[in-house]
C-alpha positions in Angstrom: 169.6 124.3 38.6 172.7 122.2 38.8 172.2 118.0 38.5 172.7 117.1 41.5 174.5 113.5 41.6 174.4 111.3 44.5 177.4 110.6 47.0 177.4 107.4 46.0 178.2 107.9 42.7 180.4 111.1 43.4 182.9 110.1 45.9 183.1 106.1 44.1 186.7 105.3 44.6 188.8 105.8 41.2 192.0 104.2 42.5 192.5 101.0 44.4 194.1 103.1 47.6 190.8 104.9 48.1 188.6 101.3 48.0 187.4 101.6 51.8 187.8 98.3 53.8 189.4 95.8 51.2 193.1 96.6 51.8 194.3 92.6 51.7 192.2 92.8 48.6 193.5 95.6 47.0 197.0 94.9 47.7 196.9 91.4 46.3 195.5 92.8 42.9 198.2 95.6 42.7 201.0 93.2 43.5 199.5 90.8 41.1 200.1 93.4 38.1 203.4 94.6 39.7 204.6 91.0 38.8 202.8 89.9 35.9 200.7 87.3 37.7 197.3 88.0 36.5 194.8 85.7 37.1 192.8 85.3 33.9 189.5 85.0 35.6 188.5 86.0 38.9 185.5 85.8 41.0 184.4 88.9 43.5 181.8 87.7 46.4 180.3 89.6 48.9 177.5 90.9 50.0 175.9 94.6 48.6 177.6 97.9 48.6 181.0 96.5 50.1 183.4 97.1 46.4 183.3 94.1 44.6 182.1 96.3 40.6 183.8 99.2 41.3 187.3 97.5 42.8 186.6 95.3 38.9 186.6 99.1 37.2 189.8 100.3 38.9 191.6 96.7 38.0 190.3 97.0 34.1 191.1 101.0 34.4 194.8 100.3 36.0 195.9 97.3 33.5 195.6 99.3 30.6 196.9 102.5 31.8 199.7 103.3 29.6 201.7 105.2 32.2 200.7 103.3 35.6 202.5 104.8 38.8 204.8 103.2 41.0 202.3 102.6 43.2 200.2 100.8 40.8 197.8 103.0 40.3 196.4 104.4 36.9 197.7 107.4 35.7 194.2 109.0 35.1 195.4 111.6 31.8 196.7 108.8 29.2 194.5 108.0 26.3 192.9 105.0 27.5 192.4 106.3 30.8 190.6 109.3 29.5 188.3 107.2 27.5 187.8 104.7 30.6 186.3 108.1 32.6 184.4 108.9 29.7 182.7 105.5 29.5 184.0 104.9 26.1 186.4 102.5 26.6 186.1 99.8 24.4 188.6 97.7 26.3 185.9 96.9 29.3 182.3 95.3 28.7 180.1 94.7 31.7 177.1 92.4 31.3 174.5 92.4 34.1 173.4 88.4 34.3 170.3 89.7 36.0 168.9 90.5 33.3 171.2 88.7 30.3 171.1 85.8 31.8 170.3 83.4 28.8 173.0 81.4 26.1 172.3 83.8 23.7 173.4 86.7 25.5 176.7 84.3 26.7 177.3 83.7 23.1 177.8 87.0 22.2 179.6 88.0 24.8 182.2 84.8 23.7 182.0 86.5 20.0 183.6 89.5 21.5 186.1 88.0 23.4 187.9 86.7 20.3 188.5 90.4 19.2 191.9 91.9 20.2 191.7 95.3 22.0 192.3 98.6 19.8 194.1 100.7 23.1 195.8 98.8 25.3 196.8 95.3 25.8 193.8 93.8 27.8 190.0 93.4 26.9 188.2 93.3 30.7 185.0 91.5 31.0 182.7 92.2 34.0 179.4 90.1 34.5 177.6 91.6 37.7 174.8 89.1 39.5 177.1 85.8 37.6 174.8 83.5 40.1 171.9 85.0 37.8 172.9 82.8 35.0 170.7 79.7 34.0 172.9 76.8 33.7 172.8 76.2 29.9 174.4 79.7 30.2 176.9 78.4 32.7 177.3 75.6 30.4 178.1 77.5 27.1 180.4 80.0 29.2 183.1 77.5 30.6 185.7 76.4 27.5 186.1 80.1 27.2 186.4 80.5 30.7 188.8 77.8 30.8 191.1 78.7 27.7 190.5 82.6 27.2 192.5 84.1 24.4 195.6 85.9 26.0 194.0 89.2 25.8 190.7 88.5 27.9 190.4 88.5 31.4 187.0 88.1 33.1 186.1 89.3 36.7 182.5 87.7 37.8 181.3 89.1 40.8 178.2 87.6 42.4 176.4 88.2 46.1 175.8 84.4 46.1 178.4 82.4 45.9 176.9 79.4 46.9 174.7 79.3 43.7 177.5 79.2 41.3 178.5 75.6 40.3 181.9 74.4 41.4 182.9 73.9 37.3 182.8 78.0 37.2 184.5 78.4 40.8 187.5 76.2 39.8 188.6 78.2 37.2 188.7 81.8 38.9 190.6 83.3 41.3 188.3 83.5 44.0 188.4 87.3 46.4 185.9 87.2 49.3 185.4 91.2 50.1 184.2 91.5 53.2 181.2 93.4 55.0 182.7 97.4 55.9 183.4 98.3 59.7 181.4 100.8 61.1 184.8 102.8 61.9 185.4 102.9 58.4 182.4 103.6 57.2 182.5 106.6 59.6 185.6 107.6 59.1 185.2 107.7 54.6 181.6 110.0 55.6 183.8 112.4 58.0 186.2 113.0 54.7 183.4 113.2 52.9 181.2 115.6 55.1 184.7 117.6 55.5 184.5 118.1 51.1 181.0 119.3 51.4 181.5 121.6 54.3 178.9 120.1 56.5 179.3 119.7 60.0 179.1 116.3 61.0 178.7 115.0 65.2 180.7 111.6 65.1 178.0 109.7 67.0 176.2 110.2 64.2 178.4 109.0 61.8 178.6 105.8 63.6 174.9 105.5 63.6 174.4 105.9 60.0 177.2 103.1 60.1 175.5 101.0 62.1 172.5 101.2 60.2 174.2 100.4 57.2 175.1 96.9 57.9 178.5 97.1 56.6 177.9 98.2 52.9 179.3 101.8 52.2 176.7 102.0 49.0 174.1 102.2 51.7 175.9 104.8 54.1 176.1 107.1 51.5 172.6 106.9 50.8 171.4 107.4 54.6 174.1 110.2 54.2 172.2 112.1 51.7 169.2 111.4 53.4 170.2 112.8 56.2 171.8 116.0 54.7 168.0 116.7 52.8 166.7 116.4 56.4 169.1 118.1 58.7 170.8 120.2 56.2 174.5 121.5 56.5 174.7 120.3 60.2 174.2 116.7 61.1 173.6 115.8 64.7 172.7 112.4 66.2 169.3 113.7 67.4 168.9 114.5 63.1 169.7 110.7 62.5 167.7 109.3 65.3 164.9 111.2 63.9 165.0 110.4 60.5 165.6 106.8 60.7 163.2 106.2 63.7 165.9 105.2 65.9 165.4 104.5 69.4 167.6 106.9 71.2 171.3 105.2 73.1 169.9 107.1 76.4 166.6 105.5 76.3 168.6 101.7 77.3 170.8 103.6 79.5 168.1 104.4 81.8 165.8 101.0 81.1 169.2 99.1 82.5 170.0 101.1 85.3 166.3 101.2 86.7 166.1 97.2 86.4 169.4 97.3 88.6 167.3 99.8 90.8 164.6 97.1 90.9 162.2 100.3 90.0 159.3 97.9 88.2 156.7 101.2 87.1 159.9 103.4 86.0 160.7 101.2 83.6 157.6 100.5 82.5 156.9 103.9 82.2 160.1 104.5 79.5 158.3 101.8 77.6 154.8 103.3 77.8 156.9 106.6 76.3 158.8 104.2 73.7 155.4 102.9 72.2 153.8 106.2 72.3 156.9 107.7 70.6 155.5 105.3 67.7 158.8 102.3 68.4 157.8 98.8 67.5 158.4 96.2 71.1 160.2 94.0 69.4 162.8 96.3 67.9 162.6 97.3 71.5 163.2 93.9 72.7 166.4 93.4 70.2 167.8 96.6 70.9 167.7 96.1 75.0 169.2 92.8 74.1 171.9 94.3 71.8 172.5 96.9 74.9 173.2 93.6 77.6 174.9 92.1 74.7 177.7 96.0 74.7 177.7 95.7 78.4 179.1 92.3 78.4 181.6 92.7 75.7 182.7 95.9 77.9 183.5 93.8 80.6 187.1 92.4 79.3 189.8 94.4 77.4 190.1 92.0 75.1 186.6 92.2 73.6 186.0 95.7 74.1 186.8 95.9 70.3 183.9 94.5 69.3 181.7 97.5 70.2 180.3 99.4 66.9 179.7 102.8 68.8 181.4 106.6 68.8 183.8 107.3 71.5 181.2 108.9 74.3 179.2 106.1 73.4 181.6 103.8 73.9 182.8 105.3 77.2 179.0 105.3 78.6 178.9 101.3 78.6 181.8 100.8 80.1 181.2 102.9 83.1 177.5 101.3 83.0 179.2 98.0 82.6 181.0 98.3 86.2 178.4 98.1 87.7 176.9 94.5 87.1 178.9 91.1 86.9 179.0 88.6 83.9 176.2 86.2 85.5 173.8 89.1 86.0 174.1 90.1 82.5 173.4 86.5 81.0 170.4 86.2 83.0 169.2 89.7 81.8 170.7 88.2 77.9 168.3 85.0 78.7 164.9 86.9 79.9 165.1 88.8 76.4 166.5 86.0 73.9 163.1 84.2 75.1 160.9 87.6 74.5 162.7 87.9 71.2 161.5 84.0 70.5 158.1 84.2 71.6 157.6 87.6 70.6 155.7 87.1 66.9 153.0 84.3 68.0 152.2 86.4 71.3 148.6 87.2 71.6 149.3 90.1 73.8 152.6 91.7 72.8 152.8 94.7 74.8 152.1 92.2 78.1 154.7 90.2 77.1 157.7 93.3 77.0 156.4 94.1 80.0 156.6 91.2 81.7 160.2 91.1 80.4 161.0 94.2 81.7 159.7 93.2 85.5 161.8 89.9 85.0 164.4 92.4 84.3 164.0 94.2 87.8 163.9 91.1 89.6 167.0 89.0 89.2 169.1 91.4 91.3 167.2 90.0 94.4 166.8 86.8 93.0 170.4 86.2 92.7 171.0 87.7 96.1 168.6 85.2 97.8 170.5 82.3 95.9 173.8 84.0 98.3 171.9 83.9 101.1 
């Protein structure tokens, strides 16, 4: 039986071209090297899963590449570049703070610093989780941080960046990577499916996008998920199984019967919801989240803003049509409150339900206020 490794680990980007989402990033970093303006320090912060280790790899991989491209991009077959994808470079150290987070393990770290590389001309120094460090360690860290032998360059990288005090944050370079569109996502697990030869519908890819919050770490993972579940062929109906997703079609039909004033219609979809096993107040945030697409459908300009596939996309803003802008904030208001009160409610299932009446009431409301 073959190891099997994990997408996440298989497909992690080896050059700074194929980092997904962190192109103003990437591009500052490369020009950086292209002109011999290196920081000497540098701080990556953002939030899980969105680059900020493995862009530090590809920088400590690229500056000691002996035969870099004119792209700047490492060459991947010179001796230190070899010994970089073999993990025995002795030119990079990482140091999780998470868990050496004390002044002894900072002390060591500054004994090494003082010793010249043996390949290359830079000695890269990586401390994951930085905000993990107590401040005595903070402390005994910053007059090497401040005057690092030429050598040395340190890259901190840290998911809190308020916790780091401002002695630390003056000294570095500061990169803010930020959270991964869903298109992006989408499009890096299309290339992906297309190298494993699994058949991929694009609505799902955007789901497992969606779901992931903007880090790619965690795409990958609902992607292999997924791929144990559904096998070589991964349709949305897979994904909204697997993740216990409430189906696009289900708010579809909730909306257009509350335009339809049809009170027992939509309250039987919800009865089906629940029995399906759906918690109401996901319920709740997701028909919220649906008003919330049908508004931003309503102008060209903030059409962008919807995270869905194309047919998707295409189904709010025919639905969208259909209702004006004040319509749409009163439906927004009805739910916001539901979403509020929704946790100290004694009867919680009464309370979506009245919702959803509310719901199939303000058409005529708003017509008597005409009259």
């Amino acid at each position: 039986m073959d190891d099997y490794i994990v997408s996440a680990r298989k497909y992690r980007p080896q050059t700074f071209d194929t980092v997904v989402g962190q192109l103003s990033i990437t591009s500052t970093l490369k020009n950086a090297i292209k002109n011999n303006h290196l920081a000497q320090a540098f701080l990556f912060c953002g939030s899980r899963g969105v680059g900020k280790t493995t862009t530090a790899r590809i920088l400590a991989k690229t500056i000691n590449c002996f035969n870099p491209s004119n792209s700047i991009e490492a060459c991947d077959s010179c001796d230190s570049c070899n010994s970089f994808n073999e993990g025995a470079s002795l030119n990079v150290y990482e140091l999780d703070a998470a868990s050496n987070n004390s002044v002894d393990d900072i002390r060591n770290l500054i004994e090494q610093v003082r010793i010249a590389p043996q390949l290359g001309t830079h000695k890269v120094y990586i401390i994951d989780e930085v905000h993990m460090l107590s401040n005595q360690a903070f402390n005994a860290f910053l007059k090497t941080l401040e005057e690092p032998p030429a050598h040395a360059i340190f890259i901190l990288a840290t998911t809190e960046k308020q916790k780091i005090i401002p002695t630390i944050l003056s000294r570095c370079q500061i990169f803010d990577f930020n959270r991964i569109k869903v298109k992006d996502i989408a499009n890096h697990l299309a290339s992906i499916a297309e190298k494993e030869g699994i058949e991929c519908e694009s609505e799902a890819l955007h789901l497992i996008g969606q779901k992931a919050d903007g880090a790619l770490r965690d795409a990958l993972s609902i992607f292999d998920q997924i791929v144990s579940f559904a096998g070589n062929k991964i349709s949305l109906n897979s994904v909204l199984d697997n993740l216990n997703i409430l189906d696009y079609d289900y708010f579809f039909r909730i909306v257009d019967n509350a335009w339809k004033e049809d009170i027992p219609a939509c309250l039987l979809l919800f009865n089906d919801i629940q029995e399906k096993g759906f918690d109401g107040h996901n319920f709740i945030v997701g028909l919220a989240d649906h008003y919330r697409n049908l508004l931003v459908c309503k102008d060209v300009r903030t059409a962008k803003l919807l995270e869905v596939g194309e047919s998707v996309e295409n189904r709010f803003i025919e639905q969208s049509k259909i209702f004006d802008s004040n319509y749409i904030l009163r439906c927004l208001g009805i739910l916001s409150k539901s979403d509020v009160e929704y946790k100290s409610s004694k009867n919680q299932r009464l309370l979506v339900e009245l919702a959803l009446m509310q719901l199939c009431s303000i058409k005529n409301e708003l017509e008597k206020k005409k009259d």
